[in-house]
C-alpha positions, -999 to +999 in steps of 0.1 A: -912-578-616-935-556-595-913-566-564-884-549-588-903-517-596-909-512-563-875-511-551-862-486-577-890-462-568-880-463-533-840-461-538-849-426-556-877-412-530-843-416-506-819-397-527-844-375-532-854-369-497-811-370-492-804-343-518-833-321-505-820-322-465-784-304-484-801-285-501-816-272-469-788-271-452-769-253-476-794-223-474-792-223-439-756-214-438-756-186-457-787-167-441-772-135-416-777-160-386-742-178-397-724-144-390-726-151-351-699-179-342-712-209-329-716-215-292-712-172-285-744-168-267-738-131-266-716-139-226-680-138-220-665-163-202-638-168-174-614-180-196-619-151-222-622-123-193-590-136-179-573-131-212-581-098-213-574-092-181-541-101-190-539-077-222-551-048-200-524-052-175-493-051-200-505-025-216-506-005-183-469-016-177-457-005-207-473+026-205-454+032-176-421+017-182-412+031-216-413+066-206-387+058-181-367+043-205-367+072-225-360+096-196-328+075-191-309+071-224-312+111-223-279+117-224-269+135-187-260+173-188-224+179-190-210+189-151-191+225-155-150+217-144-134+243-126-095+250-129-074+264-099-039+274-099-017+262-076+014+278-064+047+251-062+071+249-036+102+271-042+140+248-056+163+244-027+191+266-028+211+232-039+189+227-072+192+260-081+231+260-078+231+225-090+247+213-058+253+175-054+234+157-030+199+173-049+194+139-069+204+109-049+189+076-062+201+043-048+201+013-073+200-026-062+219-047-085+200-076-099+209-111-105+230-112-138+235-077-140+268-058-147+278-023-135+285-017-173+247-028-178+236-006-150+250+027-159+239+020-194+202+019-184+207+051-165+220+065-198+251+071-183+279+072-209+305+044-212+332+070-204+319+078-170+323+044-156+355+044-176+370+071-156+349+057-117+368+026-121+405+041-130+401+060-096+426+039-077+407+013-056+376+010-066+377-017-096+386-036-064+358-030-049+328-027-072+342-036-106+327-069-098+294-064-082+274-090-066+238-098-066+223-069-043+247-049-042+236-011-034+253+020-049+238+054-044+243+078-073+236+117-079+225+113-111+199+150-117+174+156-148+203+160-175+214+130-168+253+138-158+264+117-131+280+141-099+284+117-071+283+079-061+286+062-034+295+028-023+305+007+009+340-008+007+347-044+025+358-034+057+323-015+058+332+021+054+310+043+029+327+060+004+313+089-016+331+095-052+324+137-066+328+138-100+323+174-107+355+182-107+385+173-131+398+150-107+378+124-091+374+132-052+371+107-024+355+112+007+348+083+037+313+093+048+304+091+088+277+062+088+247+059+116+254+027+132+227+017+159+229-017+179+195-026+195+184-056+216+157-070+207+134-096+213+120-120+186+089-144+195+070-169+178+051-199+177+069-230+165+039-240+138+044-268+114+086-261+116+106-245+138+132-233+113+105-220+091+089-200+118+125-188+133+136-177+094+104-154+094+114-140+127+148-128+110+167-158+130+197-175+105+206-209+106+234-204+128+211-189+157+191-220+155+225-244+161+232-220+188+192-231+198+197-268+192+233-276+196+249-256+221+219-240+245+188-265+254+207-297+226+204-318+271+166-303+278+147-304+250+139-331+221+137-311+190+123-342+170+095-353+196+086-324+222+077-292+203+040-292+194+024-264+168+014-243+200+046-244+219+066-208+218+097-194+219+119-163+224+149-148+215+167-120+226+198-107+201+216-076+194+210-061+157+233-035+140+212-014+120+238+010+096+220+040+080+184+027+087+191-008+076+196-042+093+233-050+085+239-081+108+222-101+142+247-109+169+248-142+186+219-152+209+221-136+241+190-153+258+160-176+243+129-192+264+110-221+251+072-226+263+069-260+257+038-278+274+029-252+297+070-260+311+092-231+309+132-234+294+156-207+295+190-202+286+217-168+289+250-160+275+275-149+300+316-150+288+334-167+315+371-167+316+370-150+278+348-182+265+309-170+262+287-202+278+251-208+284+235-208+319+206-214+335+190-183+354+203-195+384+240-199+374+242-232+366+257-246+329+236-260+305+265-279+290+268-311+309+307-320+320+299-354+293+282-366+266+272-401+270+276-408+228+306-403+213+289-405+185+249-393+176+228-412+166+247-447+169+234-479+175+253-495+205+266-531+196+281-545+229+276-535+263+298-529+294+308-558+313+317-597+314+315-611+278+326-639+254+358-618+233+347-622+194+381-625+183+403-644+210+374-666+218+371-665+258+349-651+283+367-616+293+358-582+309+346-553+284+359-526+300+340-501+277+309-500+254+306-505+216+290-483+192+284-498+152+285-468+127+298-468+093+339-462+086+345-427+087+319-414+110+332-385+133+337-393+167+332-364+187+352-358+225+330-363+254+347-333+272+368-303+273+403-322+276+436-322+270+447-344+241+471-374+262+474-400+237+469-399+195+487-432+181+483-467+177+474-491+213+480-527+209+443-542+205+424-505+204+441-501+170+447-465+164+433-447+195+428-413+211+432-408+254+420-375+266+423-364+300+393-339+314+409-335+347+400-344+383+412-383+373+385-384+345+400-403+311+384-414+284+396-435+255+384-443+222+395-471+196+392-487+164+394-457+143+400-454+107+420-420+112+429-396+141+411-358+133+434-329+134+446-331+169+480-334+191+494-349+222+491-316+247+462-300+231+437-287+247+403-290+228+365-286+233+338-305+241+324-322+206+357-316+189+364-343+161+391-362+177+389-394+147+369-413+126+354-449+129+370-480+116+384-516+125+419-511+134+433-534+162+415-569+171+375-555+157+356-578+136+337-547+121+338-508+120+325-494+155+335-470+183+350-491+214+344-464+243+358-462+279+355-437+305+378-441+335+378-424+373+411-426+385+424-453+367+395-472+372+368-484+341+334-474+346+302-478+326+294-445+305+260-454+304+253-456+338+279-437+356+268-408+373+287-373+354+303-346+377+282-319+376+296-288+357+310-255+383+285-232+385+291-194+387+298-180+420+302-150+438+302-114+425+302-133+390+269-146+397+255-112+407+268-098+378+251-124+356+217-124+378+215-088+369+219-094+330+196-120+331+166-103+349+169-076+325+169-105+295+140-120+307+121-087+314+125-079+276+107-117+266+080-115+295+071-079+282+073-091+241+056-122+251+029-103+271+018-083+235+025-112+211+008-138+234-016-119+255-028-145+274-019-148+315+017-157+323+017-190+333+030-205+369+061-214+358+067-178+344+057-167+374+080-188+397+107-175+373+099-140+376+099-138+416+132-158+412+146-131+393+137-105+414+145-119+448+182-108+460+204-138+462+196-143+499+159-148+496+160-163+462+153-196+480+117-188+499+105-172+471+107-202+455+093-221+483+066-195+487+051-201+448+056-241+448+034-236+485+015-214+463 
């Protein structure tokens, strides 16, 4: 019992003593001391004087800045303008009078454009084109206008046409007055100018792209390619992106425009470092190609009859595929599909057009000096005769099987005198070169020729002429009799 008494009175002493201690506590924090935030001994520190630190220094910038601001969005003071005066050129004496010829404006048809649709978009009434095309002639000629077409017209500020003007098909400008009450024609002198000139490039990633820049049309690239360096130069293998070439033509320029480019009269091709030329020079009324010392770039023969054929039997001893026993093949065989052209190997005249025993239907030409060649097998004769005379590459037939063939080819024989020799390995007669006070003549031409490339080439391509440029430059300027040891002189060189 005592043992119980005594615990109570302590469990109360300790609540007491408990309750007194927050009491005490309680008093404490609400004396004047608790005003002062705990841990503030009355000392800054680094973290607190870096803060304001921080304060201070925005405060300084925008105490700067903003007054700058506002100095800016003032709106600027407006700039005084100052007006002048200025006296205009007098009217001709022709605008004042109303004169034609004060007002000429030259319109380019477009694609799908009438004349109708033109002179309505010049406001020009219906009834003045009504009346241009009754004047006789000229429905002919410009009442159906192509694409491009170019007609100059006097149209002034009221819009009343005067004048127009037009070039007719045989190339004569024409000039139409309309003032009056009848129309007046007039043929108009025009500025023709022919110039030589001298086109160079680079052959690049295509030869006919870079030659269409140059102005060049496709038929002065077959002149290039077919008839000038076709026995030189491999147009499918040799040219490289570096390689150059030249051209020298003769342009017609007709009231300050290019009208037309004549044929090629001389081209060089840099191919390598190795120097090809070529000239035109007429000889006995037929224009040619020439080396610069005379000599004809067309060979006397082709060797194919046909490009680009695959050749099927050879020339010589052989087993006969349809008679069955060993025999001579007096020619060679080209495979090629029916109807491929078969061109002639030479200038000739026509001997033979009709059907030969085993040739089938075959063509003999004769070239002259006991040179004959004959082809067989063909599928059709071209547009020849016995006794005509015909060019090299003419298309004398066509491929086929006629006669004793097993297949469509060429069967091919050149003959010397009467006597069968192989076209592949036969050596050609070499063409005539010119002679004489023909080849002085042509000398002169081309020295002047190739001045014009070597002086283009020198400003296009300003690098050093190279050797073989320079071995043909002395050969063009020796005289005939020392053309020779100037050429020894540079190879010594």
């Amino acid at each position: 019992m005592s043992t119980s008494s005594s615990r109570t009175v302590h469990n109360r002493l300790v609540r007491l003593k408990n309750l007194r201690q927050a009491t005490e506590q309680e008093a404490r924090q609400t004396t004047p001391e608790s005003t002062v935030q705990p841990g503030f001994n009355g000392r800054w520190t680094r973290r607190q004087w870096a803060h304001a630190s921080l304060v201070a220094t925005m405060v300084a910038l925008l105490g700067t800045i903003v007054p700058g601001f506002a100095t800016v969005l003032q709106p600027a003071a407006a700039t005084p303008i100052q007006t002048m005066s200025l006296k205009l050129p007098p009217l001709s004496l022709a605008r004042q009078r109303g004169n034609l010829g004060d007002s000429w404006q030259t319109v380019t048809v477009k694609r799908g454009a009438s004349l109708k649709h033109m002179f309505s978009s010049l406001d020009i009434p219906e009834s003045e084109l009504e009346r241009v095309l009754a004047h006789p002639g000229v429905k002919a000629e410009i009442g159906q206008i192509t694409p491009d077409t170019h007609l100059a017209l006097d149209l002034p500020v009221n819009g009343k046409l005067r004048a127009i003007r037009y070039v007719r098909r045989d190339g004569q400008r024409i000039q139409l007055d309309l003032t009056g009450d009848k129309i007046r024609e007039t043929e108009l002198k025009r500025d023709i100018d022919v110039r030589t000139v001298v086109l160079s490039g680079k052959v690049g990633g295509s030869l006919f792209r870079s030659a269409r820049k140059l102005g060049l049309s496709g038929g002065h690239l077959d002149q290039l390619t077919d008839q000038m360096f076709k026995y030189d130069i491999d147009f499918d293998s040799d040219l490289d992106a570096d390689d150059r070439f030249s051209v020298v033509v003769d342009q017609m320029w007709v009231d300050g425009e290019l009208e037309k480019t004549g044929a090629v009269l001389a081209a060089a091709f840099t191919i390598d470092g190795k120097l090809h030329t070529a000239f035109r020079h007429v000889r006995n009324g037929k224009p040619e190609y020439f080396t610069s010392d005379g000599r004809p770039l067309k060979k006397s023969f082709i060797r194919m009859p046909i490009p680009y054929a695959r050749l099927s039997s050879s020339f010589g001893t052989r087993r006969h595929p349809v008679l069955g026993r060993t025999r001579m093949h007096k020619g060679v065989d080209y495979a090629a599909a029916t109807g491929t052209p078969i061109q002639a190997a030479g200038d000739a005249r026509v001997q033979v057009v009709g059907w030969q025993g085993g040739y089938g239907r075959a063509v003999i030409l004769d070239h002259g000096n006991g040179y004959t060649t004959l082809y067989g097998h063909m599928s059709r004769f071209g547009n020849i005769r016995p006794g005509q005379r015909i060019a090299q590459g003419t298309t004398i037939g066509y491929v086929g099987s006629t006669g004793m063939s097993t297949g469509p080819h060429l069967h091919y024989e050149f003959r010397i005198n009467g006597v069968h020799r192989n076209p592949l390995s036969v050596t050609m007669p070499p063409p005539q070169p010119l002679q004489g006070a023909e080849l002085a003549s042509f000398r002169t031409e081309t020295y002047r020729a190739m001045t014009r490339i070597r002086t283009v080439e020198n400003i296009v391509f300003p690098a050093a002429i190279e050797g073989p440029q320079q071995a043909l430059a002395i050969a063009l300027e020796a005289p005939p009799g020392r053309k020779q040891t100037a050429t020894r002189k540079q190879k010594k060189g």
